[in-house]
N, C-alpha and C positions, 0 to 999 in steps of 0.2 A: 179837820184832822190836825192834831196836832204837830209841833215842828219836830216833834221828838222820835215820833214815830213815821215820820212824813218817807216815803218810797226816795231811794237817790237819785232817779229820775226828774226830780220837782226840785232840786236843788239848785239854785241859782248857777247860771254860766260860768261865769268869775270863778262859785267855789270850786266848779267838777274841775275847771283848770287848772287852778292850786292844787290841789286833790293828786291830778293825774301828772303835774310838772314837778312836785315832791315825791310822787314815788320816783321818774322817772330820775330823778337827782339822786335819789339815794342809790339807785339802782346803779346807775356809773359810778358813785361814789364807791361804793362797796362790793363790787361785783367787775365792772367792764374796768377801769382804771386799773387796780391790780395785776387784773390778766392781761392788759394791754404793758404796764411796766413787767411783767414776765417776760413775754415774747420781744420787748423792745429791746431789753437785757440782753438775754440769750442771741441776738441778729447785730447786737454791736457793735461787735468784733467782725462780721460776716460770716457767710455760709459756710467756708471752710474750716474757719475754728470751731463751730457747732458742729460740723460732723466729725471731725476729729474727736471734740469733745464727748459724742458720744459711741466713738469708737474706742475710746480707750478702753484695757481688758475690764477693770473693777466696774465700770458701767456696762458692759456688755453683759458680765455677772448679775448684778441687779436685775439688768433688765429682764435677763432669762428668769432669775431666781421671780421676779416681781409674775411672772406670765406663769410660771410652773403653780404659784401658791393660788394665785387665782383660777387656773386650768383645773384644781383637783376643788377647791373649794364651793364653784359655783354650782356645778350638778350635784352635791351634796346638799348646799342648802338650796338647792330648787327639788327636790324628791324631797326631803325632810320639810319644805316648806307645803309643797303639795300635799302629801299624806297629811298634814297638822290641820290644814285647812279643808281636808276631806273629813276630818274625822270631826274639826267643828261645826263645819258647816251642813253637813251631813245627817249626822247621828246625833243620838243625846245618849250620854253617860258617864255615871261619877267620875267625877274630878277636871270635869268641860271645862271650867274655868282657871281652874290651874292650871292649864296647859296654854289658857290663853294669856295668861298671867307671863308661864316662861316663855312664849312667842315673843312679849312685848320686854323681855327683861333686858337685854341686852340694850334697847331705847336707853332705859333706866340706871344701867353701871357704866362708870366709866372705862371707856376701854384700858387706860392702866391699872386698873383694879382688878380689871377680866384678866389680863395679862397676869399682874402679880400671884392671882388666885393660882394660876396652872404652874410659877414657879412654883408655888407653895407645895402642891399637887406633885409634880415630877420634877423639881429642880433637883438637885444632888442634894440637901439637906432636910427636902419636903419629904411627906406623908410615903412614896411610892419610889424614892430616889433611889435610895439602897438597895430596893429590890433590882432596879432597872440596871445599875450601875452592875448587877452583883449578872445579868446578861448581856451585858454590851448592848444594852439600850439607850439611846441617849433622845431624847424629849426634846428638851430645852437649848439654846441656842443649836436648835438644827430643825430640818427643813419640818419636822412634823410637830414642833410646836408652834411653828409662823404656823400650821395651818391650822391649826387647832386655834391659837386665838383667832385669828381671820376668823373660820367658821362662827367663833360665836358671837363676833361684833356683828358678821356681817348674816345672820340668818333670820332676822326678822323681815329683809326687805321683798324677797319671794313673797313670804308669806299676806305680810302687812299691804302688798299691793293685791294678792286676789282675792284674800279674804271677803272683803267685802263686796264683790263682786258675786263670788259665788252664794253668801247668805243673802243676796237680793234677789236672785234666780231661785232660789226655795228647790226644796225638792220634790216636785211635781211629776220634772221627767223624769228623774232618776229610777222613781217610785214604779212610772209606769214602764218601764224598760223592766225592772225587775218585774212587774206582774206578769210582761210577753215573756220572760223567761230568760232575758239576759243575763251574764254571769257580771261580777264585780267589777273585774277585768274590760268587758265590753262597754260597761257602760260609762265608767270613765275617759277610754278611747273615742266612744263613738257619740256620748251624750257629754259631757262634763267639759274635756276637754277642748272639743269645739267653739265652746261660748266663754273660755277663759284665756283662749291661746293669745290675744293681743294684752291683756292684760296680765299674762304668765309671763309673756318676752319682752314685755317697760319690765317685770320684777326682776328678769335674767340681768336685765344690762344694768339698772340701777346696783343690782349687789355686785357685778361684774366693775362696775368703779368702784366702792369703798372698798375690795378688793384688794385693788390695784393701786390705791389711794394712802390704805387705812395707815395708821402711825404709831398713836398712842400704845395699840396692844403687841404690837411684833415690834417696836422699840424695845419690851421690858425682855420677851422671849429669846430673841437675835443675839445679843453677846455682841453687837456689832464687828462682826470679823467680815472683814474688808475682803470683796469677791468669794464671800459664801455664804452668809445672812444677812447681808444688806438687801433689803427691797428697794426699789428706786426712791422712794419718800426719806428713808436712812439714811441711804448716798448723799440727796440733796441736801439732807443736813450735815455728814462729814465735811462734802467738798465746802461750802460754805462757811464754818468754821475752821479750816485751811487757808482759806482765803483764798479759794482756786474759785470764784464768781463766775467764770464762764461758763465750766463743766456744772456747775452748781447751776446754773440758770438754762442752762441744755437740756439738763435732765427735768427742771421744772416745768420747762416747754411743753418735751414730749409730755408730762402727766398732764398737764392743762388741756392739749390738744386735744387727748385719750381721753377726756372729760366733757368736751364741746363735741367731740363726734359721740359717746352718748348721749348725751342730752339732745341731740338732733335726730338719732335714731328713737329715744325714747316718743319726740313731739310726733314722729313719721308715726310711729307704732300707736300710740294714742286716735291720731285721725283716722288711723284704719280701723281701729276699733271703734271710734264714732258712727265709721262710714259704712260697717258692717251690719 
């Protein structure tokens, strides 16, 4: 066999060492180091300027605002992810692909772009502005345009995680559930649902962080007005360019935290769906 194609297995000791002592380098490098200069920041000063710090009103703002936009956005793109993913994987019918296409689009634009678009869309000089303005609607720097970009940065990742889960289970049972005379409704509950729910709740909390996370596209939305469309990502950039480092590495903490407890629930959620 050649060495070209030779199994990693057959690799000399030495190299898997290398191998495994460079990922594990980069890995601190770019990943634990960061987060460890986060949290070392933010405990500096000690315990009580951190909660101060995040007691103050405009982060307590954030903080709310950051949990409301994520609170309405996730069961949106988890039903919209679910349907998209029922109807791929599911069924066949004109324009299958297109839809898989706009599942993955959001991957593909950058979130200030996605942002800019919905100024374009309902800012006060866009497409739909004047109509809105002309009801006391207001879109953009307010709470329903953070959630409208959130939604769209963040609505591939429902889908993107059961997708392929449910096109590998094929529709076998679905098929024979309808034959016994189950309606739509049951078979989803009783057959579908069953065999995706560990991989439904990794896609809940993964979009439930970018969420909670995202930047790029409720930067462009936001207007940044201080205790009422700042999300905590916003904040952390004000306080920061203020030069208020503490409140600024406080708030960074908590989203860091808020980001290692899902990905812990995520790893839990994974085993259990191994272990099922």
């Amino acid at each position: 066999m050649s060495a070209r194609f030779r199994p990693a297995a057959e690799d000399s000791r030495p190299a898997r060492a290398l191998l495994v002592l460079a990922a594990i380098t980069i890995g601190v490098v770019i990943l634990a180091l960061p987060l460890a200069a986060v949290f070392t920041e933010a405990l500096r000063r000690g315990w009580g300027v951190l909660w101060d710090a995040l007691a103050e009103e405009d982060t307590r703002a954030a903080i709310r605002l950051t949990l409301v936009v994520a609170a309405i956005t996730v069961p949106i793109n988890t039903i919209g992810g679910l349907a998209a993913c029922w109807a791929i994987a599911k069924h066949d019918f004109p324009g299958k692909r297109l839809l898989v296409v706009l599942v993955e689009l959001p991957f593909s634009v950058s979130p200030v772009i996605s942002g800019l678009v919905f100024v374009l869309i309902f800012g006060a000089q866009g497409w739909l502005g004047p109509w809105l303005q002309a009801r006391d609607v207001q879109i953009i720097f307010a709470l329903p345009g953070l959630v409208l970009a959130t939604i769209f940065v963040t609505f591939p990742f429902v889908a993107r995680t059961v997708l392929p889960l449910m096109q590998e289970q094929g529709r076998e049972e679905e098929e024979a559930a309808a034959t016994l005379g189950a309606s739509g409704w049951q078979i989803f509950r009783r057959v579908t649902l069953p065999n995706i729910r560990w991989a439904l709740l990794s896609g809940v909390l993964l979009c439930n962080a970018r969420a909670m996370g995202e930047f790029g596209a409720v930067s462009v939305v936001s207007g940044h007005v201080r205790g009422m469309t700042n999300t905590m990502p916003l904040h952390v950039e004000i306080l920061y360019n203020e030069y208020q480092f503490a409140g600024a590495f406080a708030v960074a903490a908590l989203l860091a935290l808020l980001g290692l407890v899902t990905l812990a629930a995520k790893t839990v959620l994974e085993r259990l769906g191994r272990a099922a």
